[in-house]
C-alpha positions as CSV (number, residue, x, y, z in Angstrom):
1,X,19.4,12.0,42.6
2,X,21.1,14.9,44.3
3,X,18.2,16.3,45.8
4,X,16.8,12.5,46.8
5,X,20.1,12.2,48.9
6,X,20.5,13.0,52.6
7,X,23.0,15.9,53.4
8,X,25.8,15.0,56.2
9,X,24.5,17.4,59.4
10,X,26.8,20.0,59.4
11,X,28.4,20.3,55.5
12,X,28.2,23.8,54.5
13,X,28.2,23.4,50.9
14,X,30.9,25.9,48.9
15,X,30.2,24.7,45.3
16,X,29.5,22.3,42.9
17,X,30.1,21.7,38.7
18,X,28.5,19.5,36.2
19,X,30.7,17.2,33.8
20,X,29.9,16.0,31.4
21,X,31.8,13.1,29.1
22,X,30.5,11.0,26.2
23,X,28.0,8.3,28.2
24,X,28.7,9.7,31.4
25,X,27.4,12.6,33.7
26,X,29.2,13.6,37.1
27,X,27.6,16.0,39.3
28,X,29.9,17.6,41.9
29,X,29.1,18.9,45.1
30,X,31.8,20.1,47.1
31,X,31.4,20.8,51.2
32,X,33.3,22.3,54.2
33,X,33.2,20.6,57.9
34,X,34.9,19.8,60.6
35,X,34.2,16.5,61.3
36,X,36.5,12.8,61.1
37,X,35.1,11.2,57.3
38,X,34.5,7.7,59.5
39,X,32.0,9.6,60.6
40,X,30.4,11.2,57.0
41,X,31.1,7.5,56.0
42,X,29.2,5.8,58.5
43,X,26.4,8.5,58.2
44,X,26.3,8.0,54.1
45,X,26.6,4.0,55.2
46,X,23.3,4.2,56.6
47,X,21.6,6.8,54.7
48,X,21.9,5.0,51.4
49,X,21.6,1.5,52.6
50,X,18.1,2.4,53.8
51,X,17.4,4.0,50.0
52,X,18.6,0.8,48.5
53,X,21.4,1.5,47.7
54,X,24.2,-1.1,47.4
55,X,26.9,-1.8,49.7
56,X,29.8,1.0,50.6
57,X,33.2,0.1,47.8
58,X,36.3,1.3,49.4
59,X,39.8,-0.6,49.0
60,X,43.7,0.3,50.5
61,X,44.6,3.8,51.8
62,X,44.3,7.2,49.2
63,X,47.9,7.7,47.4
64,X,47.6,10.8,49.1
65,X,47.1,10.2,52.8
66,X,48.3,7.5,55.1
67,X,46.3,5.6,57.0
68,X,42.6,4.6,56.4
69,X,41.2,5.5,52.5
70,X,39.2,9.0,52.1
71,X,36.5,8.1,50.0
72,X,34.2,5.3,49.9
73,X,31.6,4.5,46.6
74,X,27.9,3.2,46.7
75,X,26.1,1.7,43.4
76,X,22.8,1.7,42.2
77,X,22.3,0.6,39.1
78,X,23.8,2.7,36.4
79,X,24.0,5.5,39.7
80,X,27.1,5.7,41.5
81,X,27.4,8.0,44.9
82,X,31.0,8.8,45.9
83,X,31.8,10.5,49.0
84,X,35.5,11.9,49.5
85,X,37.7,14.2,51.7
86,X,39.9,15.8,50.3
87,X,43.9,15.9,50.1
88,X,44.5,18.8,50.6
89,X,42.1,20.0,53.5
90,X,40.9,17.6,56.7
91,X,37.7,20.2,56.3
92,X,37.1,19.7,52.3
93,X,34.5,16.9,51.1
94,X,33.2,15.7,48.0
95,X,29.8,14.1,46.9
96,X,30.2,13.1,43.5
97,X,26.8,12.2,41.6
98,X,27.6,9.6,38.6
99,X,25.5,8.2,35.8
100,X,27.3,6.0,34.4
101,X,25.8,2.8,32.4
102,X,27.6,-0.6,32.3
């Protein structure tokens, strides 16, 4: 799924870790870039939309940050695609991989 899924221009990837939890598997990628994550969100918006998946799931600001929320969720499935920036760094991302079957 990882490899099926299109990379924002510009993350330089600086890790990643498998979890894995009885009936679940998370795959986490984690990415450096200076960009605004409207921007990563309206890129991810399109780029999964046209791979079927379904519609972006965000709600309410993070705990952590004011404003607009920092991560947004697409579904596909049992799949689940998150996308987040970070707390603690404007420059730190997130693409989360998730099998998870309801």
């Amino acid at each position: 799924m990882a490899a099926e899924t299109p990379l924002y221009p510009g993350f330089q990837k600086t890790g990643e870790k498998v979890v894995l939890k009885q009936g679940m598997v998370y795959f986490f990628t984690y990415y450096s870039a200076k960009v605004a994550f409207a921007d990563v969100k309206a890129f991810y918006d399109r780029a999964l939309e046209r791979q079927g998946w379904g519609p972006p799931q965000q709600s309410g600001p993070s705990l952590f940050r004011s404003g607009n929320a920092n991560w947004v969720m697409y579904r596909k499935g049992d799949y689940v695609v998150s996308v987040t920036q970070h707390q603690d760094s404007n420059e730190g991302f997130s693409v989360v991989y998730e099998w998870n079957p309801q």
